[in-house]
Backbone as JSON Lines, residues from 0, in Angstrom:
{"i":0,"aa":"X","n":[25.81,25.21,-3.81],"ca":[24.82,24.85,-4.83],"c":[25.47,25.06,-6.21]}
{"i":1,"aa":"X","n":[25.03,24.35,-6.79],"ca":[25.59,24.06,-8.28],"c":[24.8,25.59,-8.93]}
{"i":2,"aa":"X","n":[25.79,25.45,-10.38],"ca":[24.79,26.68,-11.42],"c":[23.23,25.95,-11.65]}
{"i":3,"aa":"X","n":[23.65,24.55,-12.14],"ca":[22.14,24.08,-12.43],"c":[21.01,24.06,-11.65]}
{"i":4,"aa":"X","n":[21.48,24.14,-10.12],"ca":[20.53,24.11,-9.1],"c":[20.26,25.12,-8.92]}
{"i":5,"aa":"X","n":[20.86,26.12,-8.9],"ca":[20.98,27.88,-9.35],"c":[19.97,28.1,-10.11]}
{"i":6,"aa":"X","n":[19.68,27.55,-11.17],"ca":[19.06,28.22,-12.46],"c":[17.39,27.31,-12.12]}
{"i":7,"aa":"X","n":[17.31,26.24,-11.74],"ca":[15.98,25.42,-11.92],"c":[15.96,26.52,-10.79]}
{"i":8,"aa":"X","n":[15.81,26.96,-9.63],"ca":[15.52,27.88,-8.23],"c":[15.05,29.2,-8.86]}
{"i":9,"aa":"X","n":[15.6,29.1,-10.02],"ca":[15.32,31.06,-10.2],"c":[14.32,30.83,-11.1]}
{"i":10,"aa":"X","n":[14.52,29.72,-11.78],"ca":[13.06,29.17,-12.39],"c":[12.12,28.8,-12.11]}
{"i":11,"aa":"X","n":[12.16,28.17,-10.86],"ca":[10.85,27.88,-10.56],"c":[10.49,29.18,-9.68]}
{"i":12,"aa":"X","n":[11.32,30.07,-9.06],"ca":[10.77,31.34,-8.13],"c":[10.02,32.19,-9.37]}
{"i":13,"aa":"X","n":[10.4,32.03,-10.76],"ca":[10.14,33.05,-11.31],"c":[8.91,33.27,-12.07]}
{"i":14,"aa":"X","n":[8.38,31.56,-11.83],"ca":[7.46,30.4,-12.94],"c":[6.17,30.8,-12.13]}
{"i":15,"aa":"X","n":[5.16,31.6,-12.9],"ca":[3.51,32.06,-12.59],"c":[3.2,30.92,-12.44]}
{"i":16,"aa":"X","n":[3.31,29.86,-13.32],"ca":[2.9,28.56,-13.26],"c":[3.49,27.49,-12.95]}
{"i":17,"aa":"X","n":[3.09,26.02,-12.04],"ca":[4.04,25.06,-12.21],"c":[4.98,24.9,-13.57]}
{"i":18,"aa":"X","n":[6.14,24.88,-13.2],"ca":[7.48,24.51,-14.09],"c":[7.14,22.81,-14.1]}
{"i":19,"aa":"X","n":[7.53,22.33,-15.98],"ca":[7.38,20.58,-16.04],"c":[8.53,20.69,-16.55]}
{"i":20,"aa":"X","n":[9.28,19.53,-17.3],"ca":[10.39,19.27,-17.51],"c":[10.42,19.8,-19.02]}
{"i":21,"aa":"X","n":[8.98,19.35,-19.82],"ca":[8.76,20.05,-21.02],"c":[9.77,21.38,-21.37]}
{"i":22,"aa":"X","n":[9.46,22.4,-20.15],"ca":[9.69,23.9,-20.44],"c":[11.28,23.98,-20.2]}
{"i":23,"aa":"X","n":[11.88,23.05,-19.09],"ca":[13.29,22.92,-18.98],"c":[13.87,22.71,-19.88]}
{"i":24,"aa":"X","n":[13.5,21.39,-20.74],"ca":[13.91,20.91,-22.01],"c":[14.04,22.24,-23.27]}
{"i":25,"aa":"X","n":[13.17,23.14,-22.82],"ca":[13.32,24.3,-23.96],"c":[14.15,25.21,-23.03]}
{"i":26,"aa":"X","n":[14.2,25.54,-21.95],"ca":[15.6,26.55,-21.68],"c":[16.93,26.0,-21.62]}
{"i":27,"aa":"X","n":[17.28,24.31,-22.02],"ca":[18.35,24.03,-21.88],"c":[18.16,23.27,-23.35]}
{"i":28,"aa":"X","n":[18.59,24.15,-23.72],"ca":[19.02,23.27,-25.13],"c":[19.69,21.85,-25.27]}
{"i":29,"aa":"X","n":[20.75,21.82,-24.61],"ca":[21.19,20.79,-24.91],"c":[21.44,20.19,-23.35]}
{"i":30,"aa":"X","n":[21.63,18.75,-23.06],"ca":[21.88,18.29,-21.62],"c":[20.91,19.3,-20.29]}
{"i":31,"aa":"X","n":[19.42,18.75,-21.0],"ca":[18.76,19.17,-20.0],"c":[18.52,18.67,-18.74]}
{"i":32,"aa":"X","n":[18.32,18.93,-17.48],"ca":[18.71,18.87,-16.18],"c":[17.31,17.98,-15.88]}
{"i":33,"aa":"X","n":[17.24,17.0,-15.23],"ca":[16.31,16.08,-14.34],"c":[15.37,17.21,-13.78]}
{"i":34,"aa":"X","n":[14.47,17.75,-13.69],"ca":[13.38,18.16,-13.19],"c":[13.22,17.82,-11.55]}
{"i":35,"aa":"X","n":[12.85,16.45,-11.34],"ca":[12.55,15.89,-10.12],"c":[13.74,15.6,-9.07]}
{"i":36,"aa":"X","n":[14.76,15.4,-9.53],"ca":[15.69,15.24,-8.98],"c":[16.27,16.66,-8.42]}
{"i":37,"aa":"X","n":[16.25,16.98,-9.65],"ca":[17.04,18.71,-8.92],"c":[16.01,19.34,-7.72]}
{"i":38,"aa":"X","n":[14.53,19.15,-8.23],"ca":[13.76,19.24,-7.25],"c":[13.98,18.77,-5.92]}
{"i":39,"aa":"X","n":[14.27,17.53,-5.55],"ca":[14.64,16.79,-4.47],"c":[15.85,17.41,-3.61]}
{"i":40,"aa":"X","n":[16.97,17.66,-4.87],"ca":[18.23,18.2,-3.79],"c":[17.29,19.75,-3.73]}
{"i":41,"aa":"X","n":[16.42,20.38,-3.85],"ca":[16.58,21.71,-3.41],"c":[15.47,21.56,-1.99]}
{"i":42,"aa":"X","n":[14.3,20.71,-2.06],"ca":[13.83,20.19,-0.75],"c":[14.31,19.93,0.38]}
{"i":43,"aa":"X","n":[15.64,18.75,-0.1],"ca":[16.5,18.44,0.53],"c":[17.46,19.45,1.19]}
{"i":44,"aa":"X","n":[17.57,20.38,0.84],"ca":[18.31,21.85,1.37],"c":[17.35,22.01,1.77]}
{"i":45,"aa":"X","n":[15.95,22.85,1.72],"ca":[15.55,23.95,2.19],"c":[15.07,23.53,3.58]}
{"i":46,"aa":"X","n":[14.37,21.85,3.36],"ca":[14.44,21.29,4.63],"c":[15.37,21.45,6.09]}
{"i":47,"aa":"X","n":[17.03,20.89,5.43],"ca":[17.95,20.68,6.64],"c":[18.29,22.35,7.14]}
{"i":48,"aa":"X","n":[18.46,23.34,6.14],"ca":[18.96,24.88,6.38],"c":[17.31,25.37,7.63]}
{"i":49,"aa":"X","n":[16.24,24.5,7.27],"ca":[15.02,25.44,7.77],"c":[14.39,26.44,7.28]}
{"i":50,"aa":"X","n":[14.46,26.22,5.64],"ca":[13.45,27.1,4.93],"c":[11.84,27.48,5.35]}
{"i":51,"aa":"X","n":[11.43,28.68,5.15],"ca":[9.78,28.42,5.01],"c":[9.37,28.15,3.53]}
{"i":52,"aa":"X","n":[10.17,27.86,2.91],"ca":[9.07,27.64,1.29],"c":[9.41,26.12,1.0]}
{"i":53,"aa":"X","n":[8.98,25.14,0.31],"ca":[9.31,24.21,-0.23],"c":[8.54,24.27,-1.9]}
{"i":54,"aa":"X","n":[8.99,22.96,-2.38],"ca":[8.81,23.03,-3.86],"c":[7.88,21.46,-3.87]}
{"i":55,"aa":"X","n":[6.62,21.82,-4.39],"ca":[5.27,21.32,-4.59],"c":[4.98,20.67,-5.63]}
{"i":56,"aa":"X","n":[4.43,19.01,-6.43],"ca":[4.45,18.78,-7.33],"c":[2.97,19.3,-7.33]}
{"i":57,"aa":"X","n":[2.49,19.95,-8.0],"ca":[1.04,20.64,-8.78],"c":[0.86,20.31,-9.92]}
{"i":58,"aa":"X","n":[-0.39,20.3,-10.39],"ca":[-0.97,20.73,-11.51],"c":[0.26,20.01,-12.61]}
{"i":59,"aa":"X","n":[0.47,18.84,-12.41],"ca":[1.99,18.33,-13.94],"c":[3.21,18.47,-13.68]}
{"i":60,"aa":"X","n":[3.34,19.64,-12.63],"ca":[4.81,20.47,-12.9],"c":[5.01,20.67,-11.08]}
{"i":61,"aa":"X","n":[5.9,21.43,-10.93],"ca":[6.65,22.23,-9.72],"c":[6.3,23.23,-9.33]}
{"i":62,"aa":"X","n":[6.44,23.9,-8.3],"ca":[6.21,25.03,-8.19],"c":[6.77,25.5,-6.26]}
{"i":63,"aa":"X","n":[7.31,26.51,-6.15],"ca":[7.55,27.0,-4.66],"c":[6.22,27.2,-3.87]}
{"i":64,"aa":"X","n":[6.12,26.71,-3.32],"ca":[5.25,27.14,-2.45],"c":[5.8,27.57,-0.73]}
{"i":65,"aa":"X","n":[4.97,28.32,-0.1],"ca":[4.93,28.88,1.72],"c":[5.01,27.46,1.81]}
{"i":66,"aa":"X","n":[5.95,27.19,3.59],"ca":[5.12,25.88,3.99],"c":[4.08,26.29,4.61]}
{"i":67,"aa":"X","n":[3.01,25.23,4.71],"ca":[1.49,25.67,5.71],"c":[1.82,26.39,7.35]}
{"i":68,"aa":"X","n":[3.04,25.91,7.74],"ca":[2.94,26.8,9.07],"c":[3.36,28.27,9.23]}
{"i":69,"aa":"X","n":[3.87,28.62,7.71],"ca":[3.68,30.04,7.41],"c":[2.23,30.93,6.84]}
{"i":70,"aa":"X","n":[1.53,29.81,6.54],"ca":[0.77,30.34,5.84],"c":[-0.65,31.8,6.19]}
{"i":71,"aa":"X","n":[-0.8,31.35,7.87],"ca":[-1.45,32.52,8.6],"c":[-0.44,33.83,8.12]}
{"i":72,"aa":"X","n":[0.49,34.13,8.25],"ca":[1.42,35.25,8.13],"c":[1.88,35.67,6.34]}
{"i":73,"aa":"X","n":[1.88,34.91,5.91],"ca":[1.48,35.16,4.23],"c":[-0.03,35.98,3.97]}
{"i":74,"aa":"X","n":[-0.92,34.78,4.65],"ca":[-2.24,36.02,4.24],"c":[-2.92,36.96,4.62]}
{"i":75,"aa":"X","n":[-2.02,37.37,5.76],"ca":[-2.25,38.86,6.89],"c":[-1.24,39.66,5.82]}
{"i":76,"aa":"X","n":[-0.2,39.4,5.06],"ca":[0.43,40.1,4.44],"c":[-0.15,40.57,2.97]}
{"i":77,"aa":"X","n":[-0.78,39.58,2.68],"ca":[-1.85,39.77,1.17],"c":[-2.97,40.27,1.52]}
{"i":78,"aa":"X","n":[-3.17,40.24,2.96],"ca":[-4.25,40.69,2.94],"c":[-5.66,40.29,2.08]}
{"i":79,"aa":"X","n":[-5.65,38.59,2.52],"ca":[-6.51,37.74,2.17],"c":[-7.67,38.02,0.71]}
{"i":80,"aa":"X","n":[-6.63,38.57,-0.12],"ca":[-6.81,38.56,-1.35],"c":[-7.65,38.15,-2.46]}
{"i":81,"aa":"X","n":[-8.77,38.87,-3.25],"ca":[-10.11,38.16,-3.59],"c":[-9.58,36.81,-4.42]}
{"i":82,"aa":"X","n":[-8.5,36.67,-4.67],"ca":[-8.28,35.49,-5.08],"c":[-8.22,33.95,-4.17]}
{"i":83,"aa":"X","n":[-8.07,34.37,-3.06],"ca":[-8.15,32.94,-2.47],"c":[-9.49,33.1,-1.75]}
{"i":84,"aa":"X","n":[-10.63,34.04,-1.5],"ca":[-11.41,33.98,-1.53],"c":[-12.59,33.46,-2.02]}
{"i":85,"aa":"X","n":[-13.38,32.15,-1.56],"ca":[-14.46,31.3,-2.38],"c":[-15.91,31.34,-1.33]}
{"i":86,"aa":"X","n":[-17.16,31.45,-1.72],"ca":[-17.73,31.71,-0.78],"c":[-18.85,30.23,-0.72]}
{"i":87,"aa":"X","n":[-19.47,29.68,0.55],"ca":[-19.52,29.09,0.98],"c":[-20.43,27.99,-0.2]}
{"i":88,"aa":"X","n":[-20.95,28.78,-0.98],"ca":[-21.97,28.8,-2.16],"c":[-20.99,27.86,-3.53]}
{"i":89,"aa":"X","n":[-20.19,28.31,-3.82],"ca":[-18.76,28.71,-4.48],"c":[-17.91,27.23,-4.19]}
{"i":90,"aa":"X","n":[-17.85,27.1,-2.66],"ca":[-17.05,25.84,-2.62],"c":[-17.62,24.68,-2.75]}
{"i":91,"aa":"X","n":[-19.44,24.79,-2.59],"ca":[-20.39,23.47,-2.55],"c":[-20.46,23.31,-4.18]}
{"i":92,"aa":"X","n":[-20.52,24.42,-5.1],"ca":[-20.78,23.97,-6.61],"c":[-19.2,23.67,-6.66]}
{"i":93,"aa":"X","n":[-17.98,24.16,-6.29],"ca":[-17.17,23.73,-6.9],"c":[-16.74,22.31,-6.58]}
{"i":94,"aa":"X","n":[-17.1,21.24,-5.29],"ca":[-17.27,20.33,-4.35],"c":[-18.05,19.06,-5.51]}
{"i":95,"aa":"X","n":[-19.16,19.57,-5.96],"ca":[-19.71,18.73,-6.6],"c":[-19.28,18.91,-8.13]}
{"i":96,"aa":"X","n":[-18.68,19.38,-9.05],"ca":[-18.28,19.38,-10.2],"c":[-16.7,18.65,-10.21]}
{"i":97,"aa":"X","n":[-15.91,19.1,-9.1],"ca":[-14.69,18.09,-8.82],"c":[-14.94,17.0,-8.7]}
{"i":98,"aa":"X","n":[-16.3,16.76,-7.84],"ca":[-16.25,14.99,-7.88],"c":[-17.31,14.1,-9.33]}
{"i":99,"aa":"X","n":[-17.68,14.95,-9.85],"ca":[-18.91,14.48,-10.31],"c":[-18.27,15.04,-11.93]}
{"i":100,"aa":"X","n":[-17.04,15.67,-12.26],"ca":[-16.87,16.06,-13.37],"c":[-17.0,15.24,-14.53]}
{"i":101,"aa":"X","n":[-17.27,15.62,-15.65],"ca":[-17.74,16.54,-16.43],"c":[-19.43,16.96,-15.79]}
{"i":102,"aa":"X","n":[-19.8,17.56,-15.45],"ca":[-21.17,17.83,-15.07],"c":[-22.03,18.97,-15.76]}
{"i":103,"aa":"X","n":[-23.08,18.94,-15.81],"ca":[-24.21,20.22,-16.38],"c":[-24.34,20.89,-15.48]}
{"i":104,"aa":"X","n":[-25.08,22.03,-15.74],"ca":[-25.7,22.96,-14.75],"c":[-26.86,22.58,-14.16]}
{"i":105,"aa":"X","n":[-27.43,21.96,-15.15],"ca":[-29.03,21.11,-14.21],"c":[-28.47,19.93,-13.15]}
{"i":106,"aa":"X","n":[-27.5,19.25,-13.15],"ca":[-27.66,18.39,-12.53],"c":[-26.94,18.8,-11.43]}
{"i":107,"aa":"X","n":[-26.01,19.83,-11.22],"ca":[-25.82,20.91,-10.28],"c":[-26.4,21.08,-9.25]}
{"i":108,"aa":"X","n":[-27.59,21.74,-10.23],"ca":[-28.61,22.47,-9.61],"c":[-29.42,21.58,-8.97]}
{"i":109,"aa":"X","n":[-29.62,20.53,-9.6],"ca":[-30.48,18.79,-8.85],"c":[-29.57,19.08,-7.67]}
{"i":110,"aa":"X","n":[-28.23,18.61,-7.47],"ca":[-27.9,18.2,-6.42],"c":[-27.61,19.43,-5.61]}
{"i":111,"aa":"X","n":[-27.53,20.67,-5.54],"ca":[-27.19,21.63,-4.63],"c":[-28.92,21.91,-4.38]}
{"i":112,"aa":"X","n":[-30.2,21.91,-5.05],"ca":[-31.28,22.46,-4.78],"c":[-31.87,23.63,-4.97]}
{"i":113,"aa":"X","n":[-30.49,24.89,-5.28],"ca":[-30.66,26.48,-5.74],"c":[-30.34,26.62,-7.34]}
{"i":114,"aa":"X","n":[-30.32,27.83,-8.06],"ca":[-29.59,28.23,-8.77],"c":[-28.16,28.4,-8.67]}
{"i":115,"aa":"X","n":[-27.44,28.05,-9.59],"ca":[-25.94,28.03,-9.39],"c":[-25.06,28.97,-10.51]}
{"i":116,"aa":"X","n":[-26.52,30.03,-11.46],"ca":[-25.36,30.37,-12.31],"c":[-24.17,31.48,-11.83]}
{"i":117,"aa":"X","n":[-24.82,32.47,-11.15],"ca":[-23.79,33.27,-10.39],"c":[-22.61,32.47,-10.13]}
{"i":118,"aa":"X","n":[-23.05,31.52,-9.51],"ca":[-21.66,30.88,-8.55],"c":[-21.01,29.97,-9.85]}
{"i":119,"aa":"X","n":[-21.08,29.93,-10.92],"ca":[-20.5,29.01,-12.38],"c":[-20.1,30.37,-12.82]}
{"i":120,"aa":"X","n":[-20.34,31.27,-13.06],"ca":[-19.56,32.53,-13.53],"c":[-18.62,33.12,-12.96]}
{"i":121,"aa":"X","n":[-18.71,32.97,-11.38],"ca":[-17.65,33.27,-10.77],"c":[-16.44,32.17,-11.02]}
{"i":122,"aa":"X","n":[-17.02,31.11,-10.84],"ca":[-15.83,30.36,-11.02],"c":[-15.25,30.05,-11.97]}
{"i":123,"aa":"X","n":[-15.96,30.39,-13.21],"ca":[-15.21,30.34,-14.66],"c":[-14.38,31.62,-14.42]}
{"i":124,"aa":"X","n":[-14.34,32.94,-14.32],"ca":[-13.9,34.41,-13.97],"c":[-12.42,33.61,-13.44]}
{"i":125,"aa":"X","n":[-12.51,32.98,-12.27],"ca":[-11.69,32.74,-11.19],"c":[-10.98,32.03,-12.32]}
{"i":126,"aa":"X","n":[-10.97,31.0,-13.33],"ca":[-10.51,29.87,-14.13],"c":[-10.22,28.26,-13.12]}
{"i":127,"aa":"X","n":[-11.28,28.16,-12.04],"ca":[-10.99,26.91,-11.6],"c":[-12.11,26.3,-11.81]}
{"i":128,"aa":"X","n":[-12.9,26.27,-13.08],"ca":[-13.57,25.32,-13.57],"c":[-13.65,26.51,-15.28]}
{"i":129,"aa":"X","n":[-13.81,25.19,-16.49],"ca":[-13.77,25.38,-17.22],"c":[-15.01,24.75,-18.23]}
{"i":130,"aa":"X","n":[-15.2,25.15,-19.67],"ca":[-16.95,24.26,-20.05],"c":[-15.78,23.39,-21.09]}
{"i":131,"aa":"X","n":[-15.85,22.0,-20.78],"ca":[-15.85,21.28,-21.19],"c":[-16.44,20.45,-22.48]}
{"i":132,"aa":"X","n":[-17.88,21.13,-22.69],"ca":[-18.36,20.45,-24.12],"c":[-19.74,20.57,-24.24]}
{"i":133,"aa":"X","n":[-20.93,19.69,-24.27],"ca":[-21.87,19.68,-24.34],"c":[-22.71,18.01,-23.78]}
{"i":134,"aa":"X","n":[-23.63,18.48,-23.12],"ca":[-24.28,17.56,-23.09],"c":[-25.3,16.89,-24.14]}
{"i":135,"aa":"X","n":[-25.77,15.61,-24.6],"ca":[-26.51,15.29,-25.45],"c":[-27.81,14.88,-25.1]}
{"i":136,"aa":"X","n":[-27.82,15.28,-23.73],"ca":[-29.19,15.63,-23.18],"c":[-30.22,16.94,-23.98]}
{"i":137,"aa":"X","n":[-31.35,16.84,-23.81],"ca":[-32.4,17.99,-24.36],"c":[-32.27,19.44,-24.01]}
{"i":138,"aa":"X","n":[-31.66,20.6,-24.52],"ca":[-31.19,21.36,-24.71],"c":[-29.73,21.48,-24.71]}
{"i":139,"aa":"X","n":[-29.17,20.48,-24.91],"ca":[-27.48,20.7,-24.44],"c":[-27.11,21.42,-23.55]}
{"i":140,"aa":"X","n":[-27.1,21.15,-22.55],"ca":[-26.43,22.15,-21.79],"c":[-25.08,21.74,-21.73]}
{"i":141,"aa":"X","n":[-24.08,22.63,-20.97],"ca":[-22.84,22.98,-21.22],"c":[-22.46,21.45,-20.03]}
{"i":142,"aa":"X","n":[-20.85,21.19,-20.39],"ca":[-20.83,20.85,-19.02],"c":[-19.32,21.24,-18.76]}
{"i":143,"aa":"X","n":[-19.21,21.64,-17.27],"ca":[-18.33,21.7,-16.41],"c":[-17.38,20.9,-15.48]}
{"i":144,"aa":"X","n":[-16.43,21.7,-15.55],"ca":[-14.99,20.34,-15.06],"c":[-13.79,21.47,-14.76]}
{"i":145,"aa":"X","n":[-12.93,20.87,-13.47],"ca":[-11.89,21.65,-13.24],"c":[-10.88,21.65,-14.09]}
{"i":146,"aa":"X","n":[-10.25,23.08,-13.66],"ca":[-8.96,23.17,-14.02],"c":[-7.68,23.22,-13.62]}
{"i":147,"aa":"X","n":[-5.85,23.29,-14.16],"ca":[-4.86,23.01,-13.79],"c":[-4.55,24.39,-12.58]}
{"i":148,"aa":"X","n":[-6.0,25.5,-12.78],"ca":[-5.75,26.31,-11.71],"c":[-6.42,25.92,-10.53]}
{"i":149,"aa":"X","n":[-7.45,24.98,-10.76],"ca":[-7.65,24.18,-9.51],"c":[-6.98,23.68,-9.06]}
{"i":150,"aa":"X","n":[-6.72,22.84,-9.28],"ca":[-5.71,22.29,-8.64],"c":[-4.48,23.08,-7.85]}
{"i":151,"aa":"X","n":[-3.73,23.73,-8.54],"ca":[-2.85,25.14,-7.91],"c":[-3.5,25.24,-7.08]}
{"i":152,"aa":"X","n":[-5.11,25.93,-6.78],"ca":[-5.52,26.41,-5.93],"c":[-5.4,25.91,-4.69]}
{"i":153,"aa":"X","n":[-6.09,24.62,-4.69],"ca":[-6.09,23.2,-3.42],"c":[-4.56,22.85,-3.26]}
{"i":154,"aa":"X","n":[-3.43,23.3,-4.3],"ca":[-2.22,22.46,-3.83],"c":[-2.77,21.05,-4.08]}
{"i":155,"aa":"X","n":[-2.86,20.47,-5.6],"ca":[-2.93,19.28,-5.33],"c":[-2.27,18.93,-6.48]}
{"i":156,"aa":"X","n":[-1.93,17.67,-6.96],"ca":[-1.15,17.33,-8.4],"c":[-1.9,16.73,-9.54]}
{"i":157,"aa":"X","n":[-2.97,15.56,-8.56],"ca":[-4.22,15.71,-9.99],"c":[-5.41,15.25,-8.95]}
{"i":158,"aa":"X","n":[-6.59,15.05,-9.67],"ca":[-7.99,14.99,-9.49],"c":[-7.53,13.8,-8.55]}
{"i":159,"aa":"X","n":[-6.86,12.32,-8.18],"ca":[-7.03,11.31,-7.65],"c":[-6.71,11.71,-6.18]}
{"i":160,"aa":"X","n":[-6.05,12.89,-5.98],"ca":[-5.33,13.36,-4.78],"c":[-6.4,13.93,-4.12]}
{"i":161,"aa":"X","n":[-7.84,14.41,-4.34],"ca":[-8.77,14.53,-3.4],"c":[-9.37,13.27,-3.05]}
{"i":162,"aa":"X","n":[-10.01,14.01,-1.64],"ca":[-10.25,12.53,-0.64],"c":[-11.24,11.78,-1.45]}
{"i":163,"aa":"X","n":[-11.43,10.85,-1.44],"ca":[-12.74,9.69,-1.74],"c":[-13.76,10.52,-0.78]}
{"i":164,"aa":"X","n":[-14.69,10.34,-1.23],"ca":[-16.14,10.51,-0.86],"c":[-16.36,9.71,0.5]}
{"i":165,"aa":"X","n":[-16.03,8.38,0.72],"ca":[-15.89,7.65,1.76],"c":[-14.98,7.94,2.78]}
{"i":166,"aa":"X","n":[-13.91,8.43,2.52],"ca":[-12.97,9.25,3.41],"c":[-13.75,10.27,4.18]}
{"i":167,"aa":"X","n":[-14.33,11.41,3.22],"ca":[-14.5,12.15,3.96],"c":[-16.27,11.94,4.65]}
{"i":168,"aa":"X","n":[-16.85,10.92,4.43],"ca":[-18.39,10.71,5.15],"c":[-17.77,10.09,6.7]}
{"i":169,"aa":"X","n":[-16.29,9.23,6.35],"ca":[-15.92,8.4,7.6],"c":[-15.19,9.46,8.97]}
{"i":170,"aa":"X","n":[-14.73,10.77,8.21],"ca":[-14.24,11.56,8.8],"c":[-15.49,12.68,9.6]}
{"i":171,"aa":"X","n":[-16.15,12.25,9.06],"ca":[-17.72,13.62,9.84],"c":[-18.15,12.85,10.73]}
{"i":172,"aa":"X","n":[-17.98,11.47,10.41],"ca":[-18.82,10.27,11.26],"c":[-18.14,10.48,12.71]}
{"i":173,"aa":"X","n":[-16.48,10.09,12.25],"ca":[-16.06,10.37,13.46],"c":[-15.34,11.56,14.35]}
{"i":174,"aa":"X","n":[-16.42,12.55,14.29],"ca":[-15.84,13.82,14.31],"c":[-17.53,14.77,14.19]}
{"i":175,"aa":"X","n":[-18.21,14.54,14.86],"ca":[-19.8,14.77,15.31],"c":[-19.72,16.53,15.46]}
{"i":176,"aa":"X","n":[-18.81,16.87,15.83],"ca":[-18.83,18.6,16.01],"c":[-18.22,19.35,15.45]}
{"i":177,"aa":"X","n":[-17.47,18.89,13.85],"ca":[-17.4,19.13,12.63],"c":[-18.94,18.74,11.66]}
{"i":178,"aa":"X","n":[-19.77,18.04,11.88],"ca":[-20.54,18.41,11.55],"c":[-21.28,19.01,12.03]}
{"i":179,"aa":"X","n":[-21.76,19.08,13.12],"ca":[-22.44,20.08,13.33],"c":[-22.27,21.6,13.27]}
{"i":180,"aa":"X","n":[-20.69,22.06,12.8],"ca":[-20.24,22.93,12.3],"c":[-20.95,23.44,10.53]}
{"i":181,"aa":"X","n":[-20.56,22.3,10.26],"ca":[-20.92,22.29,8.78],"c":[-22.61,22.47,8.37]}
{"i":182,"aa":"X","n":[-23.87,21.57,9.44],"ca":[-24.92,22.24,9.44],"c":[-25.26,23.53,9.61]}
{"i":183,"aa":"X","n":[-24.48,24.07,10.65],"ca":[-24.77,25.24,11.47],"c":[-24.52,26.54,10.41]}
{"i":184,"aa":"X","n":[-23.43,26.01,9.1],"ca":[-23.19,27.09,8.42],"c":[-23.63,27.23,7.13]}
{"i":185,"aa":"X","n":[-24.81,25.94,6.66],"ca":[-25.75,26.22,6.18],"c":[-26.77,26.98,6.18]}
């Protein structure tokens, strides 16, 4: 491995956050290094050697991630950590503000049927939804929309990378004891 492939590796192991090319461009002053590419040859290794981590486009940028068939044994080791913890409440408001973003709290609350502020405070706390602005509806209420730690969270790179709505109605359709899972845990 090269120094440069050397240095993007210790950068991205070292990076809290996805690494973009932006931030490369500022640790290499001059003849800054391809981002995606260097990315590729280090995939490209960790793949053929049989790594468990690979490198994830997220949230703009890069980042190492477990592969998923490590991932049972990562969170017996974290000891399933209140951070990846969302509760069932938690994933339905956060479910409908991902798809429905920018959204209010009333119309939330229209479509879930309960109160949702607990579960909007937690998830602002958490930072995977953020208030976005105001509505010009009668009292303004706030409205809500994810963030680049959402995304991190799901492992995804942007908002288009969750399923369509039609995807996933066609996937319950065909798959009758996943839903009835999903009633049952209502």
């Amino acid at each position: 491995m090269k120094d440069i492939e050397k240095i993007i590796e210790a950068l991205l192991f070292a990076s809290t956050e996805p690494l973009t090319q932006k931030q490369i461009n500022l640790v290499f002053e001059k003849n800054s290094p391809d981002l995606e590419s260097q990315v590729k040859k280090l995939n490209k290794k960790y793949s053929q050697q049989g790594h468990g981590i690979e490198v994830l486009n997220l949230a703009g940028g890069y980042q190492i991630r477990t592969k998923p068939d490590f991932d049972f044994f990562v969170r017996k080791l974290l000891n399933n950590s209140n951070r990846s913890h969302l509760s069932h409440a938690a994933l339905e408001t956060l479910s409908i503000i991902s798809y429905k973003q920018p959204i209010s709290k009333p119309d939330i609350e229209l479509i879930r049927g309960v109160d949702c502020g607990a579960v909007l405070k937690t998830l602002l706390s958490k930072v995977l939804i953020k208030i976005k602005g105001r509505n010009d509806s009668p009292g303004r209420p706030l409205m809500f929309a994810t963030t680049n730690e959402f995304l991190q969270f799901f492992g995804l790179n942007k908002l288009s990378d969750l399923p369509k709505l039609k995807e996933v109605s066609e996937i319950l359709e065909e798959q009758p004891a996943l839903t009835e899972q999903i009633d049952a845990f209502k």
